[in-house]
DSSP file (Angstrom, degrees, kcal/mol; ACC not computed):
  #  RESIDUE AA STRUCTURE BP1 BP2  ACC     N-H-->O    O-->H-N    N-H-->O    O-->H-N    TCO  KAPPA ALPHA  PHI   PSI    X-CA   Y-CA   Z-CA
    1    1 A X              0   0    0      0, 0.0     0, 0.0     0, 0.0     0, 0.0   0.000 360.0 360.0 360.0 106.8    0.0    0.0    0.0
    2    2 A X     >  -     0   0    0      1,-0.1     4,-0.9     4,-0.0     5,-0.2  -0.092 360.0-108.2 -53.7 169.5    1.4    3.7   -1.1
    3    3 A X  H  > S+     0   0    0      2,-0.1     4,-1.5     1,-0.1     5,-0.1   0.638 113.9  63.7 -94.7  -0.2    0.5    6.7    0.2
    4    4 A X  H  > S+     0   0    0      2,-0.1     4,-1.9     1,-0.1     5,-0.4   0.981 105.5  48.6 -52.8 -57.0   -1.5    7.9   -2.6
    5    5 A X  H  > S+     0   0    0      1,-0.2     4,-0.6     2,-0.2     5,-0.2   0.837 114.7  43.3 -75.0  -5.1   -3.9    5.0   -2.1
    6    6 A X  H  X S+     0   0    0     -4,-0.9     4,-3.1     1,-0.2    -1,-0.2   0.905 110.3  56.8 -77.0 -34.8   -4.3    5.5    1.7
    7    7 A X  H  X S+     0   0    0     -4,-1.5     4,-0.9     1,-0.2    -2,-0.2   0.956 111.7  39.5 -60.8 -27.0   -4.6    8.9    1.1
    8    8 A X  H  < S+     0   0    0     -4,-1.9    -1,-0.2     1,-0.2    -2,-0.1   0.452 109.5  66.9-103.8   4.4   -7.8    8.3   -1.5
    9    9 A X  H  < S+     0   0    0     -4,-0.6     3,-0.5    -5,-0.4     4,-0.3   0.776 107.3  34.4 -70.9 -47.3   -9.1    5.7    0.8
   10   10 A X  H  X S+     0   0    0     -4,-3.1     4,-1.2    -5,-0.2    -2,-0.2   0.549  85.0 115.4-109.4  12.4   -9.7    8.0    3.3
   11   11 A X  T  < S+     0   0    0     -4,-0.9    -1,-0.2     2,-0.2    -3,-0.1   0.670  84.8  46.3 -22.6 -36.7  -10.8   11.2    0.6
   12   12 A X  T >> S+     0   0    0     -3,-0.5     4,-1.3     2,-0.2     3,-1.2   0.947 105.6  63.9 -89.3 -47.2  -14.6   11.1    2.0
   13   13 A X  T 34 S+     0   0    0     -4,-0.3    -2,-0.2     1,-0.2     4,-0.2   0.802 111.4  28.4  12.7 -79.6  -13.2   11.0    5.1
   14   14 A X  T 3< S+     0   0    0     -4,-1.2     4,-0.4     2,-0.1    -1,-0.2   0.248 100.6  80.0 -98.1   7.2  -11.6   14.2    4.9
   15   15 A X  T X>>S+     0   0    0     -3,-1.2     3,-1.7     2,-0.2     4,-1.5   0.879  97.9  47.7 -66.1 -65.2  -14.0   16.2    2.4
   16   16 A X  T 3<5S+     0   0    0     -4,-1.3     4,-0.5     1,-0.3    -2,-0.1   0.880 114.8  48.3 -63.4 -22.9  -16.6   17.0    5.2
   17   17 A X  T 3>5S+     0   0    0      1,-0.2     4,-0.5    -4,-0.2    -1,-0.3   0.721 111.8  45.5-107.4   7.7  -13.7   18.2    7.7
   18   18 A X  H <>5S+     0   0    0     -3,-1.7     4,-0.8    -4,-0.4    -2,-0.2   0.453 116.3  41.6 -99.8 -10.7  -12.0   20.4    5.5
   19   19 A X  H  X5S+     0   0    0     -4,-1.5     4,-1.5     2,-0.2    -2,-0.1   0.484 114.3  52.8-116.1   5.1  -14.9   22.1    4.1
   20   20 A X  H  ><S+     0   0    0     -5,-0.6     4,-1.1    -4,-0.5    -2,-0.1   0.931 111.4  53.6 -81.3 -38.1  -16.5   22.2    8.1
   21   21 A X  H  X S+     0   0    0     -4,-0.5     4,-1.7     2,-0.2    34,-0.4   0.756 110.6  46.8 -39.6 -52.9  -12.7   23.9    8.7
   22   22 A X  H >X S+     0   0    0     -4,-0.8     4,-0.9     2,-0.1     3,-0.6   0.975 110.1  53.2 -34.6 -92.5  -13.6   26.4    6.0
   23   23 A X  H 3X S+     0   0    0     -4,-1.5     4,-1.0     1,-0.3    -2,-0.2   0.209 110.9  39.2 -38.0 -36.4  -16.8   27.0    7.3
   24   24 A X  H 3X S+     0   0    0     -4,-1.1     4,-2.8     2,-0.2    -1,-0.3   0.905 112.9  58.6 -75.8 -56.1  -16.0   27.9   10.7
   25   25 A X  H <X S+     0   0    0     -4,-1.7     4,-3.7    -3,-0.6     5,-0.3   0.914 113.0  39.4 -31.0 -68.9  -13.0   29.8    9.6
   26   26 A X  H  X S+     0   0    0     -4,-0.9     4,-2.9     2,-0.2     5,-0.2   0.948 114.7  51.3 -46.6 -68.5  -15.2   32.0    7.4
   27   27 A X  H  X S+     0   0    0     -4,-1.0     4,-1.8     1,-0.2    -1,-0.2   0.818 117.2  41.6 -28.5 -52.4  -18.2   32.4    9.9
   28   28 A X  H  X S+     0   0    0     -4,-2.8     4,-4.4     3,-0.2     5,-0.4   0.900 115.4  48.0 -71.6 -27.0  -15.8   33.4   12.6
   29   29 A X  H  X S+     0   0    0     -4,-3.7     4,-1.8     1,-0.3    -2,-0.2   0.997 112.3  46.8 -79.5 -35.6  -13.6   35.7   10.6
   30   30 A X  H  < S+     0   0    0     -4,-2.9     4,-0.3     1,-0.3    -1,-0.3   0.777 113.7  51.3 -91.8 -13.6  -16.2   37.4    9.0
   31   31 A X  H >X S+     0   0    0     -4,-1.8     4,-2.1    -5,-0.2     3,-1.2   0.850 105.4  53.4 -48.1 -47.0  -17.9   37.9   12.3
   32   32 A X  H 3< S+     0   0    0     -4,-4.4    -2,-0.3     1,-0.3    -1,-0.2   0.687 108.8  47.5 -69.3 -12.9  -15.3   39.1   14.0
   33   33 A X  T 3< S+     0   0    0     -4,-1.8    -1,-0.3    -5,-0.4    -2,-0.2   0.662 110.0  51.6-106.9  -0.7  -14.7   41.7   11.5
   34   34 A X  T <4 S+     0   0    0     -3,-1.2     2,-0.6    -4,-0.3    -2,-0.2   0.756 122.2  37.3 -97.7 -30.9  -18.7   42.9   11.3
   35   35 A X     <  -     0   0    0     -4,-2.1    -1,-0.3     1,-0.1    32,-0.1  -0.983  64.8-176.8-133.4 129.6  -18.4   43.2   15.6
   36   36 A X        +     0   0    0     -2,-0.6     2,-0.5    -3,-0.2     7,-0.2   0.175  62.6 103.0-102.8   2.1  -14.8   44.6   16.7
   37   37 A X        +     0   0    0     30,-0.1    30,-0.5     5,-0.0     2,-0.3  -0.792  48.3 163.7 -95.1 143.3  -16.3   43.9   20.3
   38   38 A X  B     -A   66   0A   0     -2,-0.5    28,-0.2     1,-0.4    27,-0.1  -0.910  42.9-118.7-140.9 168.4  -14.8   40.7   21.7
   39   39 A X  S    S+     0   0    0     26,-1.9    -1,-0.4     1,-0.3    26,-0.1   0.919  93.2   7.4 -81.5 -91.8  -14.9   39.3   25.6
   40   40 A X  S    S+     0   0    0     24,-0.7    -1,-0.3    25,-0.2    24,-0.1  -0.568 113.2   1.8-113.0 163.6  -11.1   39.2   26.2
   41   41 A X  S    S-     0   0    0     -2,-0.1    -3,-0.1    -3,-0.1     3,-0.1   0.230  93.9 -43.3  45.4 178.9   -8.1   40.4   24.2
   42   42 A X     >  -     0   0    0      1,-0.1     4,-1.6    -5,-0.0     5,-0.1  -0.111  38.6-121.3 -93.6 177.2   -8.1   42.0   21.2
   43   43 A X  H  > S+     0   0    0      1,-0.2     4,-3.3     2,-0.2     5,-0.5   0.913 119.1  52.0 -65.9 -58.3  -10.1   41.5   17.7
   44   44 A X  H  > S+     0   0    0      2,-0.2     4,-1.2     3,-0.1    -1,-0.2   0.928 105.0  49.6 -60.2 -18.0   -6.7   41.0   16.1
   45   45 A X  H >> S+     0   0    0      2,-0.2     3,-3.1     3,-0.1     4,-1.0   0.880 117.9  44.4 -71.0 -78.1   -5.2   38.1   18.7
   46   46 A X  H 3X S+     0   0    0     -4,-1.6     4,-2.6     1,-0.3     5,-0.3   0.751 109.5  57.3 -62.3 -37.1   -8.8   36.2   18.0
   47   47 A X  H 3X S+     0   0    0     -4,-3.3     4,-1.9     1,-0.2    -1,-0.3   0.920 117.9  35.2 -51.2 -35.4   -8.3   37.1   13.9
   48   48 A X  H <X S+     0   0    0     -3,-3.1     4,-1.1    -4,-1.2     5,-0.4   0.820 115.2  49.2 -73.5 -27.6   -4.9   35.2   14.2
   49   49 A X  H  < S+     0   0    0     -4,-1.0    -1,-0.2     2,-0.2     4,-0.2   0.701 112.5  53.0 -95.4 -13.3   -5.8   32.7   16.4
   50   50 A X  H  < S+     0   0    0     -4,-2.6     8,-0.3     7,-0.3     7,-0.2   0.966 123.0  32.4 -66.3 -68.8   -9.3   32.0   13.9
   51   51 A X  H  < S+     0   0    0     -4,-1.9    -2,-0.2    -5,-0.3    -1,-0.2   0.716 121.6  38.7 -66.7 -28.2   -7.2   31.7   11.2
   52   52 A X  S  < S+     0   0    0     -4,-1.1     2,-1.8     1,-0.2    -3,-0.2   0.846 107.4  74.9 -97.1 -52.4   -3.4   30.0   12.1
   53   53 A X  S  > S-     0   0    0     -5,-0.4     4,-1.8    -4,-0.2     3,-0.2  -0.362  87.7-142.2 -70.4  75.2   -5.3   27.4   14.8
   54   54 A X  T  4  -     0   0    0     -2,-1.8     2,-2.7     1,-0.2     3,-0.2   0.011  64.5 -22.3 -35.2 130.9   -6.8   25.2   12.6
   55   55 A X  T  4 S+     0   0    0    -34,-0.4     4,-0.5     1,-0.2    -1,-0.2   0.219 137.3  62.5  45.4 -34.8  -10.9   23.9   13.9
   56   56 A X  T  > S+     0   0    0     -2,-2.7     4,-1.1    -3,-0.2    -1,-0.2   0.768  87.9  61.5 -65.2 -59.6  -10.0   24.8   17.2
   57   57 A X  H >X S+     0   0    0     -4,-1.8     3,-3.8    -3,-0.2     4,-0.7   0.779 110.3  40.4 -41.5-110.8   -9.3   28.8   16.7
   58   58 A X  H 3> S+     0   0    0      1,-0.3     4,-1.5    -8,-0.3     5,-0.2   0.724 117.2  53.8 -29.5 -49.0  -13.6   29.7   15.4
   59   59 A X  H 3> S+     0   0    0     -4,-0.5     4,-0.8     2,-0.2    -1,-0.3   0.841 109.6  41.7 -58.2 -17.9  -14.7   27.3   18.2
   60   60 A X  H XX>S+     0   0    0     -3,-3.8     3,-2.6    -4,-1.1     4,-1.4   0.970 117.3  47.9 -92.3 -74.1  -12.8   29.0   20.9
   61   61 A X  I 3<>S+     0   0    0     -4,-0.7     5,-1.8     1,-0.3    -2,-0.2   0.626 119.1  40.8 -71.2 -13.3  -13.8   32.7   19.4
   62   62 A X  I 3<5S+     0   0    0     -4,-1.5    -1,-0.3     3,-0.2    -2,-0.2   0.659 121.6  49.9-102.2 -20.2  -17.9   31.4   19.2
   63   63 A X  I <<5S-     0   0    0     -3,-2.6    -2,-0.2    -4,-0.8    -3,-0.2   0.574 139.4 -16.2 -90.3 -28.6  -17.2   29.8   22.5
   64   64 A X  I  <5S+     0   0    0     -4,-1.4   -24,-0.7   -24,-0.1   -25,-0.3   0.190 127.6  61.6-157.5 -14.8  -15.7   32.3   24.6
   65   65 A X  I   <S+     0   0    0     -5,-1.2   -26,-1.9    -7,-0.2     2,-0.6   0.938  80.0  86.0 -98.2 -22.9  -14.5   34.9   22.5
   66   66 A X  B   <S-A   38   0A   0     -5,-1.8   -28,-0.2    -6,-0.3    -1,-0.2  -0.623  73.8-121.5 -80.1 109.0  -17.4   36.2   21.0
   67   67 A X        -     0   0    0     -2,-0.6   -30,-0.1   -30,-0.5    -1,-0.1  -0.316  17.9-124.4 -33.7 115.9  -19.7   38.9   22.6
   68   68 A X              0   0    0      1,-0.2    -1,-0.1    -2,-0.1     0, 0.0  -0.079 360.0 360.0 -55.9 153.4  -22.8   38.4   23.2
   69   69 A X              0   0    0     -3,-0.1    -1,-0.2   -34,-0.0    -2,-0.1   0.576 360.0 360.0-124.0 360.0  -24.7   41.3   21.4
């Protein structure tokens, strides 16, 4: 077995968590840039951490960073 075919074994796999990875990414960032108010630290720490912190970053910013409005 190569790693091509492991990789295209597990292709459906990975569809639905790369475009749920998108999805958050986008949601948060573009919330965070329509409300600049955030609970702690700045809008630009949460922009970085949304974006460099793969799946983890937008749950953290929807979970605790985002202000309720």
């Amino acid at each position: 077995m190569n790693g091509n075919s492991v990789f295209f074994q597990y292709w459906p796999f990975f569809v639905p968590l790369i475009l749920l990875q998108i999805g958050l990414a986008a949601a948060a960032f573009l919330h965070l840039r329509k409300h600049k108010n955030v609970r702690w630290g700045t809008p630009t720490i949460w922009t970085l951490l949304v974006l460099l912190v793969s799946m983890i970053g937008p749950v953290l910013y929807f979970a605790v960073g985002r202000e309720d409005a």
